[in-house]
ZAMARGU-4260 file (C-alpha; in steps of 0.2 Angstrom, whole numbers, plus 5000, padded with zeros to 4 digits):
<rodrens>
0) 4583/5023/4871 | 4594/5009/4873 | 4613/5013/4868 | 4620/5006/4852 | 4627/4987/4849
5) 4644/4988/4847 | 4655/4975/4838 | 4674/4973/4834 | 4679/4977/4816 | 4701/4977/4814
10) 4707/4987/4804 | 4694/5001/4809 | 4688/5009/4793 | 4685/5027/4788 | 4669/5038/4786
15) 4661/5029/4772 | 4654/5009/4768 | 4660/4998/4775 | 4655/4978/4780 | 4656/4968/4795
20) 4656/4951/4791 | 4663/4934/4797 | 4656/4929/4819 | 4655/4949/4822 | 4644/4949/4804
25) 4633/4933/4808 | 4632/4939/4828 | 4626/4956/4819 | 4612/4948/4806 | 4607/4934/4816
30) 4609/4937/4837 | 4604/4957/4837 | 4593/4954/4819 | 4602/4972/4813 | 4591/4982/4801
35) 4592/4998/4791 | 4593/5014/4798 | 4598/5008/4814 | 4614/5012/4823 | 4628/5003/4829
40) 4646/5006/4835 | 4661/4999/4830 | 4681/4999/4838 | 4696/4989/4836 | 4697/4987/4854
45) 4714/4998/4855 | 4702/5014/4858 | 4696/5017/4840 | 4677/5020/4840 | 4666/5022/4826
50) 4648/5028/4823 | 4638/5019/4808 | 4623/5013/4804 | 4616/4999/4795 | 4612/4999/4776
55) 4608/4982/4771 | 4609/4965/4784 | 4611/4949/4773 | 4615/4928/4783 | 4631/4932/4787
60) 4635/4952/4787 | 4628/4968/4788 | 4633/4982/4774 | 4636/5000/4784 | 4640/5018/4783
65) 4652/5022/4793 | 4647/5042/4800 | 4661/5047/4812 | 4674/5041/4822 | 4686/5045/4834
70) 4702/5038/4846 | 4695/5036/4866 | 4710/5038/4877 | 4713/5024/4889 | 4709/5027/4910
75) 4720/5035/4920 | 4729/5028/4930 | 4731/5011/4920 | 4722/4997/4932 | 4733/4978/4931
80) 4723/4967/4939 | 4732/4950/4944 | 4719/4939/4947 | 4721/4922/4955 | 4715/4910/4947
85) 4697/4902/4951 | 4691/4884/4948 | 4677/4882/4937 | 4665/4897/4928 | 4670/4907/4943
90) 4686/4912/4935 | 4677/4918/4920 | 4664/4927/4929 | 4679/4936/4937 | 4684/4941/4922
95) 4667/4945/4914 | 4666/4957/4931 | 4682/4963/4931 | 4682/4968/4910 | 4664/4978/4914
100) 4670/4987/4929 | 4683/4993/4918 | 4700/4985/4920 | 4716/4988/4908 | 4723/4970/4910
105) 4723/4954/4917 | 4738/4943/4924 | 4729/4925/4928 | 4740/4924/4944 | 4747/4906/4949
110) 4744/4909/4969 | 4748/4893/4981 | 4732/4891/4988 | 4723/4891/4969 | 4713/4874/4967
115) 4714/4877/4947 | 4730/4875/4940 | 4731/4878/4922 | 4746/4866/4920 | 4755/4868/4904
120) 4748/4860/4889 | 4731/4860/4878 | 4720/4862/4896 | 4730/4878/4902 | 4727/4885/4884
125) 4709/4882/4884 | 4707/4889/4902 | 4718/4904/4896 | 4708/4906/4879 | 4692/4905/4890
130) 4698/4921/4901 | 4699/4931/4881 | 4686/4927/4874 | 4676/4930/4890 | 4687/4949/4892
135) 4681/4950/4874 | 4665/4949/4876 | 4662/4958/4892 | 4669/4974/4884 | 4658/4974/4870
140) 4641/4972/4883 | 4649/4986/4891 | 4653/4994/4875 | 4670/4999/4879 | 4682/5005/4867
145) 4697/4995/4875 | 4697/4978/4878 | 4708/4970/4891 | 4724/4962/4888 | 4725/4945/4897
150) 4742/4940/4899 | 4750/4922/4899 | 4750/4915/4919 | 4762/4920/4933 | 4771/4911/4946
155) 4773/4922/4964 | 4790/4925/4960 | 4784/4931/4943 | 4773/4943/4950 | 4781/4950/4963
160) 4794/4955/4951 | 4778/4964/4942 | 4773/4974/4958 | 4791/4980/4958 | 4788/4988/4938
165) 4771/4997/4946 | 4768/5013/4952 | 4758/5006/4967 | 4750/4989/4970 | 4736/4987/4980
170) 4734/4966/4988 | 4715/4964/4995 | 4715/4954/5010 | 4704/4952/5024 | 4716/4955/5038
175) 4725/4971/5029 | 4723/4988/5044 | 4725/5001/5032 | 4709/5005/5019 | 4709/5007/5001
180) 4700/5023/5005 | 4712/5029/5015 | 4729/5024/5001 | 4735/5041/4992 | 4733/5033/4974
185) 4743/5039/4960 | 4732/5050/4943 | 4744/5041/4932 | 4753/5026/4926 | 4750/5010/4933
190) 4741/5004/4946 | 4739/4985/4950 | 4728/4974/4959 | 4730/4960/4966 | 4717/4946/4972
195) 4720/4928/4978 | 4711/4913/4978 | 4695/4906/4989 | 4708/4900/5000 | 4718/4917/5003
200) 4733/4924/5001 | 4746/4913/5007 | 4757/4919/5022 | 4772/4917/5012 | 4765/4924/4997
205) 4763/4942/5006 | 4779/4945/5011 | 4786/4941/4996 | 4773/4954/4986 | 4776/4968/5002
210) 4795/4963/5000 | 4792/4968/4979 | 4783/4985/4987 | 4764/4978/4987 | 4754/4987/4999
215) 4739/4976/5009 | 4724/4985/5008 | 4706/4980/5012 | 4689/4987/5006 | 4677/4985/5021
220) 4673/4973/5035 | 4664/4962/5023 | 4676/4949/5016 | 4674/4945/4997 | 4672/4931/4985
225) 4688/4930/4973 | 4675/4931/4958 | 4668/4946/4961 | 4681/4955/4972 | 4691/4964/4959
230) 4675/4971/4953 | 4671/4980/4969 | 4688/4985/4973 | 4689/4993/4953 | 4670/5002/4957
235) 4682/5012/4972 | 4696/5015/4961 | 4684/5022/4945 | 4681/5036/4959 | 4694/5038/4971
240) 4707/5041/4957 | 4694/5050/4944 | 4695/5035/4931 | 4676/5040/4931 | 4677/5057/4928
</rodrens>
């Protein structure tokens, strides 16, 4: 039996009818074709999960009965992922990753070496609007009760004033000597990653993040694209700290 749909409905409602209506409503009746007596779930993407199941599935909605509900509590510890940021569908793709694996939030990290710039302007918000709805999504396939918070962009200097806020950060890079494996992690508060672009972590850009407290890590002898190393790296943590428990 394949696990419920679930969909984004703020303000979550209350044991009892309620309607999901505008794109979530039209996604609902006209993508998944919703019918009565089947179940779906519902959350406001702040942890609040409901259990309903559909009455009636019209063009443009689908009428429900709302069953149960409850507030999930967030991972622990709490996983900041800055990620570079990556030129084309690649970016997204880190982020579709990323949101699935089970990140907290994302800082689109302005590294030196980045080829995408997301300049200031209607570009840089589109770009940035891209990486939301793209977090968005990518919670609900995986059906999580949080979705990510992705943050406005950072400079280096920016960041490295982050790591200093952070319980620990973790920098993947390929020519790190101490393993992620090997890094006594913390069971609460605030963990960050941090992942550069195709072109790696510039020289100048480490010492300033180790200066901030950043600790260089690497996960294996197999170095890893940007797109799809934060995911890897996350799989570790979910059981190395017991997020997965």
């Amino acid at each position: 039996m394949s696990t419920a749909p679930l969909f984004l409905l703020d303000p979550l409602p209350g044991t009892g009818p309620a309607r999901l209506d505008g794109p979530e409503g039209r996604h609902a009746a006209t993508v998944k074709r919703l019918r009565p007596g089947e179940a779906v779930l519902l959350t406001d993407g702040r942890g609040g999960l409901a259990h309903a199941v559909v009455d009636a599935a019209a063009r443009d909605r689908v009428e429900l009965t709302v069953t149960g509900r409850t507030d999930v509590d967030p991972p622990a510890p709490r996983v900041l992922l800055a990620q570079a940021l990556v030129k084309g569908d690649r970016g997204e793709l880190a982020v579709e990753l990323a949101t699935e694996a089970g990140v907290d939030a994302i800082l689109p990290w302005r590294a030196a070496r980045c080829v995408a710039r997301w300049e200031a302007g209607a570009r840089g918000d589109r770009a940035l609007a891209r990486w939301r709805s793209t977090a968005r999504e990518a919670a609900k396939q995986a059906r999580r009760p949080w979705v990510p918070d992705v943050e406005e962009p950072v400079t280096t200097a920016t960041l490295a004033q982050r790591v200093a806020g952070v319980d620990i950060a973790l920098v993947l890079h390929e020519g790190a000597t101490e393993r992620l494996a090997d890094v006594p992690l913390p069971c609460q508060g605030e963990l960050m990653l941090v992942v550069g672009p195709e072109g790696g972590v510039a020289d100048t850009e480490i010492d300033a993040l180790v200066a901030a407290g950043a600790r260089p890590v690497r996960l294996g002898a197999e170095v890893l694209r940007a797109s799809t190393a934060a995911a890897v790296a996350l799989g570790a943590l979910g059981v190395l700290t017991g997020r997965w428990g």
